[in-house]
N, C-alpha and C positions, 0 to 999 in steps of 0.2 A: 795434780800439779801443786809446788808447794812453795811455797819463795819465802827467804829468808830476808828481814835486814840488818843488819849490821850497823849499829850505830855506836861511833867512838869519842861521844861527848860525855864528859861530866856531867853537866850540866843535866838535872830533871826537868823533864818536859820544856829543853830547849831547843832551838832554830833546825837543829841537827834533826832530832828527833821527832818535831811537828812533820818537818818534810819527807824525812823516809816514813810515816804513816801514811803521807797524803800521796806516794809511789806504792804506797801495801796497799790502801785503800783501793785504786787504781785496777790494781791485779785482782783484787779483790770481788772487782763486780761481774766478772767473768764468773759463773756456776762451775762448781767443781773445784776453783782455786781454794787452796789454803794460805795463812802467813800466818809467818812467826815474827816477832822482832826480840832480838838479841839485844841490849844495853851493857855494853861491856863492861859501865862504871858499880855494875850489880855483882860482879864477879871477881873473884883473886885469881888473877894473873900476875906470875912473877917474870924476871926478865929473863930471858935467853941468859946461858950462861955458857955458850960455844961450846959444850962438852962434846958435840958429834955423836953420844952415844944411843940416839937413834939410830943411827947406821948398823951397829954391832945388834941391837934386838931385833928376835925375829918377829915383833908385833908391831915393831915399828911404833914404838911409845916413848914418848919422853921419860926422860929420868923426874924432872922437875910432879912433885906431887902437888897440885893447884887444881883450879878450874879448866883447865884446858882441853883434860882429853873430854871432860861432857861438853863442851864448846866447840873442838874439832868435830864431834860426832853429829850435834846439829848440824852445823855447818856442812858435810860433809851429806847425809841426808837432805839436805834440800834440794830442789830441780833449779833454781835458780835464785840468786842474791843480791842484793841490792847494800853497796859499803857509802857510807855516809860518817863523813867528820866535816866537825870545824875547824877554822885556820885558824894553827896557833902559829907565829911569826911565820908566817911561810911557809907553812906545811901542816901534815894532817896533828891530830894531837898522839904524846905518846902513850896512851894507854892505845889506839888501834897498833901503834907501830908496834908497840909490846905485842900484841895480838897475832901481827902480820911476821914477827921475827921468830915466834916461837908453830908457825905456821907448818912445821917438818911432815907431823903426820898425817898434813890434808894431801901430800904431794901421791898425786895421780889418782886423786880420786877426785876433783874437782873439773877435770882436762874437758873441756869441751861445755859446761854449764856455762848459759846464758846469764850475764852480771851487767847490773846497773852501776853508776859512778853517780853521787852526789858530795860536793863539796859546797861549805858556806862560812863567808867571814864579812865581818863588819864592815868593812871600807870597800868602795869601788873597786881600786886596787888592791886589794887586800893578801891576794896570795890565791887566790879561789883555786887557778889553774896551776898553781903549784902542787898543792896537795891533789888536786884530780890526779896531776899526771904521778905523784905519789901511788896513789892508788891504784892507776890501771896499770902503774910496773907490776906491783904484786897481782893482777891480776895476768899479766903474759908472763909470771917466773911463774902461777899454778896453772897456764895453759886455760884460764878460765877466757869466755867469749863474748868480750863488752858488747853491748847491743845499739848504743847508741853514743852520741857525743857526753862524754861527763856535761856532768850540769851545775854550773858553780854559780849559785846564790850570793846576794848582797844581801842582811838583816835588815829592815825598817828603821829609819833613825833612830836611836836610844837602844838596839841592841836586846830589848827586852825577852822573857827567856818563853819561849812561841811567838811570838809576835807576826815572824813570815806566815803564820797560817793565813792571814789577813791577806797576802800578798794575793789577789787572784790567779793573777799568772804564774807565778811562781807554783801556787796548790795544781795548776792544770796544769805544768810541764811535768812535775813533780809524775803525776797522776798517770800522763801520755808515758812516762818511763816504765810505770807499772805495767800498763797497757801492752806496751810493747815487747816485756819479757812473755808475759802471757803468749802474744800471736807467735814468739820466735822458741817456745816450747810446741804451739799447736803444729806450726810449719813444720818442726822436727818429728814430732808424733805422726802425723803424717804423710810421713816419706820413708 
């Protein structure tokens, strides 16, 4: 079993990133699991440029020469994922949307993989369940199969970049997420 995170923050070693570890972690204590984490802000990704011409090749590859297809092909290779951004005004940041828009060549190979949701922003109201519900569209347009409620985080006063690690509850929901892909990979294993 192998579970991927996804993380769509700038930010090194920020709120985003503590927490999808402390969901890897999680999956992690289980024997046999593996995790990867992705940092998107380590890669060139360019934008979507609506050419369609994935439709027209038979590999189903972008025209766009970037990071993306060794990004799709992790992605794509994992048993399950865990997508994690911060709220920028109201929604997830654009570098995941980048990520999520040029997403053509995961389609159907993702349908049915067990996906966590974590979203995190500075203010109470901040937007949290904005960008969750951002996120679990892109995961019903790739047929992926959220396991549990997104999880939207508030930062520690002052915003500082980890700082929720400190959060206990927050490290143990974070953790339960991981947990949870695990049992809903084993349930599926089987059966």
């Amino acid at each position: 079993m192998h579970i991927l995170g996804i993380v769509g923050s700038m930010r090194p070693r920020g709120n985003t990133e503590a927490i999808v570890r402390a969901a890897l972690a999680g999956a992690a204590e289980t024997p046999g699991v593996t995790t990867d984490l992705m940092l998107l802000r380590k890669h060139h990704i360019e934008f979507c440029r609506g050419c369609y011409q994935i439709h027209s090749r038979p590999e189903r590859s972008c025209a766009i020469r970037d990071d993306m297809a060794g990004l799709c092909a992790r992605t794509a290779d994992a048993d399950a994922i865990i997508f994690g951004s911060p709220v920028y005004f109201g929604g997830i940041t654009g570098l995941l949307r980048t990520f999520f828009d040029r997403s053509g060549p995961l389609w159907d190979r993702l349908t049915g993989k067990p996906a966590g949701i974590i979203a995190v922003g500075e203010g109470r109201f901040g937007g949290q369940e904005l960008a969750a519900q951002e996120m679990l569209t892109f995961c019903q347009a790739q047929r992926l199969h959220v396991v549990s409620w997104p999880l939207c985080f508030q930062t520690p006063a002052g915003d500082r970049p980890g700082s929720i690690a400190k959060d206990a509850d927050a490290v143990r929901q974070a953790a339960e997420l991981g947990r949870t892909l695990v049992a809903e990979l084993r349930q599926r294993a089987g059966s």
